[in-house]
C-alpha positions as CSV (number, residue, x, y, z in Angstrom):
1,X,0.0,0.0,0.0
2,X,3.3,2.2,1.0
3,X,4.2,1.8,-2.5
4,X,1.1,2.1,-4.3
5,X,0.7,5.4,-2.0
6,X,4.2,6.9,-3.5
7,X,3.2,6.0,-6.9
8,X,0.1,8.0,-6.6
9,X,2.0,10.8,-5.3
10,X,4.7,10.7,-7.4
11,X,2.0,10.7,-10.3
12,X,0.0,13.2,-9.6
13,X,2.7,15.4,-9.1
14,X,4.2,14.9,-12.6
15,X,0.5,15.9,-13.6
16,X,0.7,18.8,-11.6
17,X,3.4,20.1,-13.9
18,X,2.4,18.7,-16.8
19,X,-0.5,20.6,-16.0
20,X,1.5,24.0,-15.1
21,X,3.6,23.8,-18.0
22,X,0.3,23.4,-20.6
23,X,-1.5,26.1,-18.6
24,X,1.7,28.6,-18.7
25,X,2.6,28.0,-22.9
26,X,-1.6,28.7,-23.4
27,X,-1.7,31.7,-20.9
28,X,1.4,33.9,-21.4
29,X,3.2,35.5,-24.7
30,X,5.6,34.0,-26.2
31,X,8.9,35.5,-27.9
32,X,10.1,35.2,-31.4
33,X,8.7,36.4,-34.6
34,X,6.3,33.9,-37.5
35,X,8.4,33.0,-40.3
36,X,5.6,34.2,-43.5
37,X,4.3,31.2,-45.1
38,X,2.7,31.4,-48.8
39,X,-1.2,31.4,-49.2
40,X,-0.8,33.7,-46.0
41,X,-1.8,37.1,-46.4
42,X,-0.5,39.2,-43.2
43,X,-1.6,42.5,-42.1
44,X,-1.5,44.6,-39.0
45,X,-5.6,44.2,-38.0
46,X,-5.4,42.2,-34.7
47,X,-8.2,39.4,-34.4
48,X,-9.4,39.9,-30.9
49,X,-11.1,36.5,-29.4
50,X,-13.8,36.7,-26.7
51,X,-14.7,33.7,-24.9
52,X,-18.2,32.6,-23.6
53,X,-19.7,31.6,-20.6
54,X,-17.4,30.5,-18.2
55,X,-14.5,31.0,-20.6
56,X,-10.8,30.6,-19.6
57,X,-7.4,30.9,-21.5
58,X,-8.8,27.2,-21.9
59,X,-11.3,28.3,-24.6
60,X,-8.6,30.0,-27.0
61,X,-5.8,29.9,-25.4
62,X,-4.4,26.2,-27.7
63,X,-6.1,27.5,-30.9
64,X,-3.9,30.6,-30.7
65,X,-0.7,28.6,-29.8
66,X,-1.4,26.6,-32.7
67,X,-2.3,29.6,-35.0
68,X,1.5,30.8,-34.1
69,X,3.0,27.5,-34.4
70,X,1.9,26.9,-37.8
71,X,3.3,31.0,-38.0
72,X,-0.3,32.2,-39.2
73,X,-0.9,34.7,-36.7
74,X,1.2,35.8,-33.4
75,X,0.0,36.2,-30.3
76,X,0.7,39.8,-28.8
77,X,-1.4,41.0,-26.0
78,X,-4.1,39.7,-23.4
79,X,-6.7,41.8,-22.4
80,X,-8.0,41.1,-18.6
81,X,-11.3,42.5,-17.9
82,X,-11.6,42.8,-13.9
83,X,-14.7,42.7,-12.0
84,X,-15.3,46.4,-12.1
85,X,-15.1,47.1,-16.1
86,X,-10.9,48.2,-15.5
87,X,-8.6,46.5,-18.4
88,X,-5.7,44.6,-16.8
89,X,-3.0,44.6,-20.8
90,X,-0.3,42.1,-21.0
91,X,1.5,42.6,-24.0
92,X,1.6,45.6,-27.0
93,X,0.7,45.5,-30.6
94,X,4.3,45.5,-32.4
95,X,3.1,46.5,-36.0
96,X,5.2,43.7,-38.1
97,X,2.3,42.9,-40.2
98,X,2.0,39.4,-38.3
99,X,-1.5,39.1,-38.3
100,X,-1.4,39.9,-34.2
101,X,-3.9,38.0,-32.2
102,X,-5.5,39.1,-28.7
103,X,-6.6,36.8,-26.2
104,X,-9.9,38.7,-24.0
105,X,-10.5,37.3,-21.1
106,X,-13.2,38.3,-18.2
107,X,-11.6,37.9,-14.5
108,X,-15.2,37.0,-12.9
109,X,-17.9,35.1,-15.0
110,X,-20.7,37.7,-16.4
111,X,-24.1,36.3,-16.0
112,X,-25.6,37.7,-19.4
113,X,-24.3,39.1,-22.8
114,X,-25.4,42.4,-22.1
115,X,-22.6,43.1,-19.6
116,X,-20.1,41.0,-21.7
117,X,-21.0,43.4,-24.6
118,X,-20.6,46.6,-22.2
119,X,-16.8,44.7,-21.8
120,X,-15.9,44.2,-24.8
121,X,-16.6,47.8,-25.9
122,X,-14.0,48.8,-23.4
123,X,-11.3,46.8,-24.8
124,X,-12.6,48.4,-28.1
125,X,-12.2,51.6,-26.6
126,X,-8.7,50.7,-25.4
127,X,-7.8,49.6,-28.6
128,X,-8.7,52.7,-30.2
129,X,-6.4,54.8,-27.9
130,X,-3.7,52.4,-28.9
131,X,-4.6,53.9,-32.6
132,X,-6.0,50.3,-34.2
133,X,-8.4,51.2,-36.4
134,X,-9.5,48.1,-37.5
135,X,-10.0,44.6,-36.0
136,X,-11.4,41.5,-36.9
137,X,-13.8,39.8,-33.7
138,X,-13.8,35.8,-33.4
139,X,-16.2,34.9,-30.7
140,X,-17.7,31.6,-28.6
141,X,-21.1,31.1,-27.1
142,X,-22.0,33.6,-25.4
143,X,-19.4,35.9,-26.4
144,X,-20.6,35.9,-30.2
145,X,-24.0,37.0,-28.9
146,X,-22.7,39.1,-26.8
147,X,-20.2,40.2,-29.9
148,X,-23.3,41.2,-32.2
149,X,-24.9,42.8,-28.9
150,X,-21.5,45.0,-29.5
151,X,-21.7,45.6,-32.8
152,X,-25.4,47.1,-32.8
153,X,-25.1,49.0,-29.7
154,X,-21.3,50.6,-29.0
155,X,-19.6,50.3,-32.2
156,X,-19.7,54.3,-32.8
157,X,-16.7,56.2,-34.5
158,X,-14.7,55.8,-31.1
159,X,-13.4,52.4,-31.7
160,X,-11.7,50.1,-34.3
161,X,-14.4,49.3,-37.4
162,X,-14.9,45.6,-37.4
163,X,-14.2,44.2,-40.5
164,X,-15.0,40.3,-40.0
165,X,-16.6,38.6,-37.2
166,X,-16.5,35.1,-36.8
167,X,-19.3,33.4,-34.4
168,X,-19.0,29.9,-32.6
169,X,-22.0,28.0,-31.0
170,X,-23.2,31.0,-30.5
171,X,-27.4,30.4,-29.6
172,X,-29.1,33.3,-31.4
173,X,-32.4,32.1,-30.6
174,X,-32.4,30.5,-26.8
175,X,-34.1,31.1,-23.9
176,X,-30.9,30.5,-21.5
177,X,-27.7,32.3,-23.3
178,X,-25.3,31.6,-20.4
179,X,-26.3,28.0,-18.9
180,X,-26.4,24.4,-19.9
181,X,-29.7,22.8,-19.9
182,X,-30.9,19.4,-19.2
183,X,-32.7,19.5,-22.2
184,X,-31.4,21.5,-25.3
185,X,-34.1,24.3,-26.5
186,X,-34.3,24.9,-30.2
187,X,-36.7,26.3,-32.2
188,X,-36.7,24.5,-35.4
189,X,-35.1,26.5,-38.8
190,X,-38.3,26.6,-42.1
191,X,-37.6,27.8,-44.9
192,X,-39.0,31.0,-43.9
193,X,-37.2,31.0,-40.6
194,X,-37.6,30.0,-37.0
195,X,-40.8,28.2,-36.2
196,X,-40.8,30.9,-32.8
197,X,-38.5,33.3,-31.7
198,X,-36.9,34.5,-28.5
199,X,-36.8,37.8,-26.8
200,X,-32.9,37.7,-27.7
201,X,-34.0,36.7,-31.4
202,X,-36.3,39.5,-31.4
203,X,-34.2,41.7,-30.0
204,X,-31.7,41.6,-32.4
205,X,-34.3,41.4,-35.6
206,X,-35.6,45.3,-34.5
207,X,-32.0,46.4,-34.0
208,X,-30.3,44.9,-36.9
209,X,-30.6,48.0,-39.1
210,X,-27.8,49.1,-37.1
211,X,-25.6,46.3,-37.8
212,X,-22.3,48.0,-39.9
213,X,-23.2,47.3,-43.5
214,X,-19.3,46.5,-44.8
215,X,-19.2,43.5,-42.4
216,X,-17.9,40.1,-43.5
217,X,-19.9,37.3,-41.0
218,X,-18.8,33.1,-40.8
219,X,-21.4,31.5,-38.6
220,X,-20.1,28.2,-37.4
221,X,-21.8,25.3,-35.7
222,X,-21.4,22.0,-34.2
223,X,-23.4,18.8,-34.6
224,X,-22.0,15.5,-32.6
225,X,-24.3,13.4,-34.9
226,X,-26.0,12.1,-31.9
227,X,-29.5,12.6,-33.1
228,X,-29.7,16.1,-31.1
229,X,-28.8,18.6,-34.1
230,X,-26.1,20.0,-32.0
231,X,-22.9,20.2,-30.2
232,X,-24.4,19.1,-26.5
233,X,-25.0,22.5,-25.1
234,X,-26.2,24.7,-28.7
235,X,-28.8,23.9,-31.2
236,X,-27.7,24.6,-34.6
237,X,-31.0,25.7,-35.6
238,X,-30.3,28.4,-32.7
239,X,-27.2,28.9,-34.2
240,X,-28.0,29.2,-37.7
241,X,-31.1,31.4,-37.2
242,X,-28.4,33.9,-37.3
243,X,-29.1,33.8,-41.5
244,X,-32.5,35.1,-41.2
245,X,-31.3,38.0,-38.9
246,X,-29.4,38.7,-41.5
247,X,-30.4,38.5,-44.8
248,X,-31.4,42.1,-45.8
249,X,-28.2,43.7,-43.9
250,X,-25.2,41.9,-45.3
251,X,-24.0,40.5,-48.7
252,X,-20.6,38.4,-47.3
253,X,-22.3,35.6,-44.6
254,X,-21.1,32.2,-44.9
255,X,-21.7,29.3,-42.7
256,X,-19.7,26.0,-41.7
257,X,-21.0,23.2,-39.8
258,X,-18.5,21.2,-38.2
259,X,-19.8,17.2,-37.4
260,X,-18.8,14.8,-35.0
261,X,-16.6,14.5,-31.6
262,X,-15.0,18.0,-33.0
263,X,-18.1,19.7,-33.0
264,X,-18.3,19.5,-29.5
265,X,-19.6,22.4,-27.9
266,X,-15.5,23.1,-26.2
267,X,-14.1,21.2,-28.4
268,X,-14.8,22.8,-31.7
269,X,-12.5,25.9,-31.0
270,X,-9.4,23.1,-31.0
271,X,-11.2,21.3,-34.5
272,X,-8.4,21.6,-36.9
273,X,-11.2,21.9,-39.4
274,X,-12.0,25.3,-37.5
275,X,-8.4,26.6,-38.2
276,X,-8.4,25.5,-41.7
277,X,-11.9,27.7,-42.1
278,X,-10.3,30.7,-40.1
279,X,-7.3,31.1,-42.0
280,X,-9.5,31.0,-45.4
281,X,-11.7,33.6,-43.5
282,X,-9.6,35.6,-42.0
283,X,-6.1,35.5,-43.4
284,X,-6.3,34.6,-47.4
């Protein structure tokens, strides 16, 4: 048992670092600069990713280390949004055209997308003073609603002009945006639209007239082929309702449906198929 005991320990402290060193490579910056690869095209607009509900560095955190691995885009700053609304910046914006990435992340969960969307049009504001005038806004769950909550409410002439936005699982037409279910609510896609709507839903069909008319949109889903149409926590006919909203105010919206174990509802933003899409998207 003495053994076994010592085992144990000495296991679970080689998980312990395992674990430190995973978390420290997905939380800080790295140094070093991308070496340009062809079929890349690389500017100086960062892409600024919001997680959802819950988020972590966990929810972008790999996909961004992997983005710089494969030297597609670098990883410059974190954003830490405290408790109060005050921006915590790790990092700067170092204007080598290496397609700069930053990683937002909210210090204490927020319980709707109305006060994520308050957040994120302070790091827009901060952004601005650090004279970006463009950015590109990739988003999960929550944060995509709470993204296009942005976009029609606070996205005056103070701050960057978003010129794509990418959504993930993002439930357009729920009842709960920021919890899990026992049952997943969806109202089913016609050809006309959703069979009902939600206040959210509703919401954002009287306000989209606001919705900046230049903007590029990739909607993307999950489906774990399971017989639920979707990925365990988001419907995709909540997802893709997103279409209807936005038929008569954009000409560039494309959708992508990712199937199986990847299209988990956390494991979708690690799908290599979901980097292959972003880099078309974003980058080519």
């Amino acid at each position: 048992m003495k053994k076994f005991a010592k085992i144990m320990t000495l296991l679970l402290s080689f998980l312990s670092v395992a674990g430190l060193i995973y978390y420290t490579q997905i939380r800080y910056l790295s140094q070093g600069t991308l070496v340009k690869q062809k079929g890349v095209r690389y500017s100086n607009t960062p892409t600024v990713f919001i997680h959802g509900y819950q988020g972590s560095s966990l929810s972008f955190g790999p996909l961004l280390n992997k983005l710089e691995a494969d030297n597609i885009a670098k990883r410059e700053m974190t954003i830490i949004v405290k408790s109060d609304g005050k921006l915590s910046v790790e990092g700067k914006l170092t204007n080598n055209h290496e397609n700069p990435t930053i990683m937002v992340l909210f210090s204490e969960d927020v319980t709707d997308e109305v006060k994520q969307s308050q957040w994120i049009a302070e790091v827009m504001k901060y952004l601005y003073t650090q004279h970006v005038t463009g950015v590109n806004l990739v988003a999960h769950s929550m944060g995509g609603v709470s993204a296009l909550r942005y976009l029609l409410e606070y996205a005056d002439s103070q701050v960057p002009e978003v010129e794509k936005l990418v959504t993930i699982a993002s439930p357009f037409n729920d009842l709960e945006i920021a919890e899990d279910t026992e049952e997943i609510f969806a109202y089913e896609l016609t050809e006309k639209g959703p069979s009902d709507t939600t206040p959210i839903y509703d919401y954002f069909d009287q306000a989209m007239n606001r919705l900046p008319s230049n903007l590029a949109i990739l909607n993307i889903a999950g489906d774990l082929e399971d017989g639920s149409a979707s990925d365990g926590s988001v419907s995709t006919h909540n997802i893709f309702s997103l279409r209807f909203l936005l038929q008569q105010h954009t000409k560039n919206y494309q959708e992508l449906l990712i199937k199986g174990q990847k299209g988990g509802h956390s494991a979708i933003t690690r799908s290599q198929q979901l980097q292959n899409n972003l880099m078309a998207f974003l980058w080519r």
